[in-house]
N, C-alpha and C positions, 0 to 999 in steps of 0.2 A: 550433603546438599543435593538438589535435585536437577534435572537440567531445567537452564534456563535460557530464554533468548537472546542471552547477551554471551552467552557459552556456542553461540552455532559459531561455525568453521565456514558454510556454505554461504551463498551469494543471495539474497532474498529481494525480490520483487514485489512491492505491496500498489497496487493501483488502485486512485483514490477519489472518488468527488467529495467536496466538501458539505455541499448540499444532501448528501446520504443522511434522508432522517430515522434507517437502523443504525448505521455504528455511526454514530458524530465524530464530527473530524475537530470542531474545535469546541472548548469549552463555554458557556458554564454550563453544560449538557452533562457533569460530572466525569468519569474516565470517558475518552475519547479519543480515539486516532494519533493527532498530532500529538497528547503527553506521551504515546510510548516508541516518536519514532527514535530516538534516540539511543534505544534497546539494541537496535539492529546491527552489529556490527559491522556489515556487507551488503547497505540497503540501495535500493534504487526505488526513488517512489518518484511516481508521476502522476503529480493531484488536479483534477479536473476540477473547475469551479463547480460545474452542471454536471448531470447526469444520473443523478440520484444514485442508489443501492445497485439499481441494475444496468448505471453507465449508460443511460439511454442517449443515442447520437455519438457516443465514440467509439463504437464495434470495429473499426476497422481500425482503428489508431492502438486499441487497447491489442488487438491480432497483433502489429505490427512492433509495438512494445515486446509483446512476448514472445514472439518471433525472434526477434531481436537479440533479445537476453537470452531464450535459448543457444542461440545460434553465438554468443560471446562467451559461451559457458555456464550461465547462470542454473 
């Protein structure tokens, strides 16, 4: 079998707006975001309503997120 993302060991960070109309976060947009967060063994996700694909107006909270998570280990 191959690896898969329910095989990671490590600590994974997906930061997310809903509103992102390249990867849609919820269905019936077909596969989407929220069906594979469940994959993650070790997730921290923090989903923004707004901000589309490129997070536009949470630059400093998304810094601060990954800051963060680095800074815990992630």
């Amino acid at each position: 079998r191959g690896q898969c993302i329910e095989d990671l060991k490590v600590l994974a960070l997906l930061i997310h707006a809903r509103d992102d109309n390249m990867a849609k976060f919820s269905i019936p947009e077909g596969y989407c975001v929220e069906r594979s967060l469940h994959r993650y063994p070790r997730l921290t996700t923090p989903i923004f309503e707004t901000g589309g694909h490129l997070m536009v107006g949470h630059g400093q909270e998304t810094n601060e997120m990954a800051c963060g998570f680095i800074d815990k280990g992630g």
